[in-house]
C-alpha positions in Angstrom: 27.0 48.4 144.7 28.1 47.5 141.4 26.4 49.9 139.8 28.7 51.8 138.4 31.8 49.6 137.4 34.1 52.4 136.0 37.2 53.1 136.7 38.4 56.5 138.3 39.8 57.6 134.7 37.1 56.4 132.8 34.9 59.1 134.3 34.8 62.0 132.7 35.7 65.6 134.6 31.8 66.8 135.1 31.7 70.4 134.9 30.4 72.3 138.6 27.3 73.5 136.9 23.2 72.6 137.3 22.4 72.0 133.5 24.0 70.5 130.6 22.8 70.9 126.9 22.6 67.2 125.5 25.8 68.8 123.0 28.0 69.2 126.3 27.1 65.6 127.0 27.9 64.2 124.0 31.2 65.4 124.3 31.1 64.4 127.7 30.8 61.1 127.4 32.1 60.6 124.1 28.6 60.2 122.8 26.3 61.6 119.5 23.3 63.0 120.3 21.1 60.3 118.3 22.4 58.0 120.6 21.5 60.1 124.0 17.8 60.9 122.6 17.9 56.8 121.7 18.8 56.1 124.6 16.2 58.3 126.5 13.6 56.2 124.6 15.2 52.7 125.9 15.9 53.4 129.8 13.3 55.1 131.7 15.9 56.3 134.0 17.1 58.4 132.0 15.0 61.6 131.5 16.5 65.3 131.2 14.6 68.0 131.6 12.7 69.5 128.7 12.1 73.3 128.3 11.5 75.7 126.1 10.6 73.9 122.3 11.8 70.7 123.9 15.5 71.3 124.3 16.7 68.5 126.4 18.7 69.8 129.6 20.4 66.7 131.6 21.1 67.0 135.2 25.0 66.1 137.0 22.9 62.4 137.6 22.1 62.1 134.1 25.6 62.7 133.2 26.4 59.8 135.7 24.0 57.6 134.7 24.9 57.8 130.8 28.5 57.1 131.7 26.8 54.2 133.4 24.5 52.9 130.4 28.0 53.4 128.1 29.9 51.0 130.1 27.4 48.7 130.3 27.0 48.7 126.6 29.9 49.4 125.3 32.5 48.2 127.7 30.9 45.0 129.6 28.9 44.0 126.3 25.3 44.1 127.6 22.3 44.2 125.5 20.1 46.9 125.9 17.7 44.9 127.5 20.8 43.0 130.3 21.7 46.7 130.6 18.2 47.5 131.7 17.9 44.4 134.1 21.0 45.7 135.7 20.0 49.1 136.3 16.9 47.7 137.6 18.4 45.5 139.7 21.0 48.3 140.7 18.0 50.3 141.3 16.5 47.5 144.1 19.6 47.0 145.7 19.5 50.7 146.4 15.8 51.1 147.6 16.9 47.6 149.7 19.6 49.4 151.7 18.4 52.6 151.7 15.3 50.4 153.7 17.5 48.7 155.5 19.0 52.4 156.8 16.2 53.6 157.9 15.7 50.4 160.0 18.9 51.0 161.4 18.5 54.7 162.0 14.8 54.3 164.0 16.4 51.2 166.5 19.0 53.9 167.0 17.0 56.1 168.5 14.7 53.8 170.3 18.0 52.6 172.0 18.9 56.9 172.1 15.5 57.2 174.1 16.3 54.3 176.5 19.6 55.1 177.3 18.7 58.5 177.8 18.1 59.7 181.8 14.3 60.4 182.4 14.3 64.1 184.1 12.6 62.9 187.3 15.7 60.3 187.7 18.1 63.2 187.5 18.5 64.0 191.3 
């Protein structure tokens, strides 16, 4: 998939942890936080958590995926909108193979039941 075209050292280290504040993001990714919560309102794949008086709390996928949106912007030179058409399209070709897996996985065990000894056969 070439969803996520970043090299090993462009990723940033991502903390073990459940929640991030959309601050610890920022400095993350190298990122203001006008540009996360403008960016919240652009791609509809991107949507952290909201608690208590609507802090924003961003998930280890979220970080991921803003890494994402910032190397499409800012380091391949995508619009907003190309950048949208490419996570959608990223977003298919996921669905498509995670489809095409489950094709896979159910003739495997139709071929697992046939290849299997019946137990009246077994004496």
């Amino acid at each position: 998939m070439q969803a996520l075209n970043l090299t090993e050292n462009a990723l940033p280290e991502i903390p073990e942890k459940r929640y991030f504040t959309i601050g610890e993001v920022g400095e993350l990714c190298d990122l203001k936080p006008h540009v996360l919560r403008y960016w919240e309102q652009e791609f509809s794949q991107l949507k952290p958590v909201k608690r208590r008086g609507n802090r924003r709390y961003y998930q280890r996928e979220d970080v991921l995926l803003v890494c994402q949106i910032k190397s499409l912007l800012y380091e391949q030179g995508f619009t907003i909108e190309g950048a949208r058409q490419q996570l959608a399209a990223d977003g298919e070709e996921v669905a498509s193979q995670a489809s095409l897996m489950a094709d896979i996985l159910y003739e495997l065990e139709e071929i697992k039941t046939i290849l299997q000894p019946s137990p009246s056969s077994t004496t």
